[in-house]
C-alpha positions as CSV (number, residue, x, y, z in Angstrom):
1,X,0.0,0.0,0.0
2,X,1.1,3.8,-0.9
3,X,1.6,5.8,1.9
4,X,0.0,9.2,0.5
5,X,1.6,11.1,3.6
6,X,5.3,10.5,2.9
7,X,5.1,11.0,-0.7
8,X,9.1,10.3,-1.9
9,X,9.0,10.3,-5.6
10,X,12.7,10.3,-7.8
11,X,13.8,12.6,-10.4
12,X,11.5,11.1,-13.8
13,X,8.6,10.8,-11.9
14,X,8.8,14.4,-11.1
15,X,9.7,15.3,-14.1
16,X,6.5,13.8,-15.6
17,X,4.1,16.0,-13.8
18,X,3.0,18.8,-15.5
19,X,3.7,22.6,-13.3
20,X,-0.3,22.5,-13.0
21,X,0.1,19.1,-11.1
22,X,2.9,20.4,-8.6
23,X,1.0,23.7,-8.1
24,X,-2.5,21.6,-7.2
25,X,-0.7,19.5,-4.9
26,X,1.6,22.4,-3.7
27,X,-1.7,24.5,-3.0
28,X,-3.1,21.7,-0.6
29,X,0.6,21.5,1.0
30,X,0.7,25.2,1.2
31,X,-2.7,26.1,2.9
32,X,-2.0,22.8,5.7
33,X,1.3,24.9,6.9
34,X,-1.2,27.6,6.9
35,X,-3.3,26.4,9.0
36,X,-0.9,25.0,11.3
37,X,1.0,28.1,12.1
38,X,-2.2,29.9,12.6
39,X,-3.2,27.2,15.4
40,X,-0.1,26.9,17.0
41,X,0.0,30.7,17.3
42,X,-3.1,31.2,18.8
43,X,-5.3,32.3,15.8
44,X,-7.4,28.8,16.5
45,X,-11.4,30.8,16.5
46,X,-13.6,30.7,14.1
47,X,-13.5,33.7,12.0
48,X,-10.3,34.9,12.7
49,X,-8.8,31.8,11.9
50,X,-10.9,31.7,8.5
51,X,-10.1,35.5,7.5
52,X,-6.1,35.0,8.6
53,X,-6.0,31.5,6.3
54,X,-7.7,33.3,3.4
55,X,-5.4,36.1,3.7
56,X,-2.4,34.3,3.7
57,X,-3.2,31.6,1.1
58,X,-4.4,33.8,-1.6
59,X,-2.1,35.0,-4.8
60,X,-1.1,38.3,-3.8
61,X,-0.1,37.4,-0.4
62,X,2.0,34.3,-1.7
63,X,3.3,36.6,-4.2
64,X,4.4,38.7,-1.9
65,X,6.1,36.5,0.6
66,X,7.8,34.2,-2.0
67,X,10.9,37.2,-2.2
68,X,11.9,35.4,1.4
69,X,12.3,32.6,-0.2
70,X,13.5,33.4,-3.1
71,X,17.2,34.3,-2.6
72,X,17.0,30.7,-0.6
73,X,16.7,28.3,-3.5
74,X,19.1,25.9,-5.1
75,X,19.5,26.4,-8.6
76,X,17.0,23.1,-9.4
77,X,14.6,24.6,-7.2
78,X,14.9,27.8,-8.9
79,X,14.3,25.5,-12.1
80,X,11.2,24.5,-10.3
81,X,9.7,27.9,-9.8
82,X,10.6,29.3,-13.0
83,X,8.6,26.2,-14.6
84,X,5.4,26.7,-12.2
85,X,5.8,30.0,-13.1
86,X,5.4,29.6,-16.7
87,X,2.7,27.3,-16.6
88,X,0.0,27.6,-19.3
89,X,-2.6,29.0,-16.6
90,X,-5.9,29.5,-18.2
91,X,-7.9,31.4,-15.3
92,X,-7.1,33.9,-13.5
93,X,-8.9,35.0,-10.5
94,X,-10.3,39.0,-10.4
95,X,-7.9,39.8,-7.3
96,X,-4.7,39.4,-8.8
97,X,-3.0,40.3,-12.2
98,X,-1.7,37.8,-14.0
99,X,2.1,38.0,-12.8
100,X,1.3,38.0,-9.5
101,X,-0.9,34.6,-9.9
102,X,2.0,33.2,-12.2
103,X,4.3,34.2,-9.4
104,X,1.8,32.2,-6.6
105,X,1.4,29.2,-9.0
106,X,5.2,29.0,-8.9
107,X,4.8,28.8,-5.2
108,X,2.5,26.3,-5.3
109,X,4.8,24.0,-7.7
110,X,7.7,24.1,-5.9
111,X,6.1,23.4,-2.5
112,X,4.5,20.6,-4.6
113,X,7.7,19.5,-6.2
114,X,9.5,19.2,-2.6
115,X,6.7,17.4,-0.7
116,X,6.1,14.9,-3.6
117,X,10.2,14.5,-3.4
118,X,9.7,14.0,0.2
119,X,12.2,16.4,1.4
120,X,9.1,17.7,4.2
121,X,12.0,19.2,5.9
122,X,12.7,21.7,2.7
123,X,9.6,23.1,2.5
124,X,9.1,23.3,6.0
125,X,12.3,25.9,6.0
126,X,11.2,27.3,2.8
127,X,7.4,27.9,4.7
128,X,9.6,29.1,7.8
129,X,11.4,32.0,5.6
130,X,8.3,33.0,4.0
131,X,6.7,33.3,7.3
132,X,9.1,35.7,8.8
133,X,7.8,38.3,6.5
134,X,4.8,37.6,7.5
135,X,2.7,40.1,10.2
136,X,-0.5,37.8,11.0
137,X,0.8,36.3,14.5
């Protein structure tokens, strides 16, 4: 049986998801560290927790704190993000521009990238750096 929740995938298998796939994934890995940090910092009621998720998982926000993690990657992780961020993205949503969502897409791939990879421990420092910019706690 697969064990879904430690996800270690090699190098072609990777390679033969598409940026939309890592970015799907990568969204769902994304918004869990979300959700956790709020918790564990005390943001655990109802509404607030809601409105302090939604504002840190949508585009602009992601967009915003990926330049702390940025200057972080290796060069295949900047591989990574440059390809989510070129993904063929057909819709984008009314509250971002289009570079800004390409820029959150490329997010979402490499978080997806690195958990599928199994290297938990990566994005977990990766989520960490992004955080630090970060004024919700």
């Amino acid at each position: 049986m697969i064990d879904y929740f430690s996800a270690a995938m090699g190098g072609d298998e990777l390679r033969a998801i598409s940026s939309i796939g890592l970015a799907h994934i990568g969204d769902a890995v994304y918004e869990l560290l979300v959700r956790t940090y709020l918790c564990i910092h005390g943001k655990a009621t109802g509404k607030g927790l809601h409105r302090a998720t939604v504002a840190l998982v949508c585009a602009n926000k992601q967009a915003e704190l990926s330049e702390y993690l940025l200057p972080l990657l290796t060069e295949e992780e900047h591989d990574v993000f440059r390809r989510g961020r070129n993904a063929n993205v057909h819709t984008i949503p009314h509250s971002a521009d289009r570079a800004t969502y390409q820029t959150a897409t490329a997010v979402e791939a490499l978080f997806g990238w690195l958990y599928l990879k199994g290297d938990k421990a990566r994005v977990n420092m990766l989520f960490h750096a992004m955080m630090e910019g970060c004024d919700v706690t």
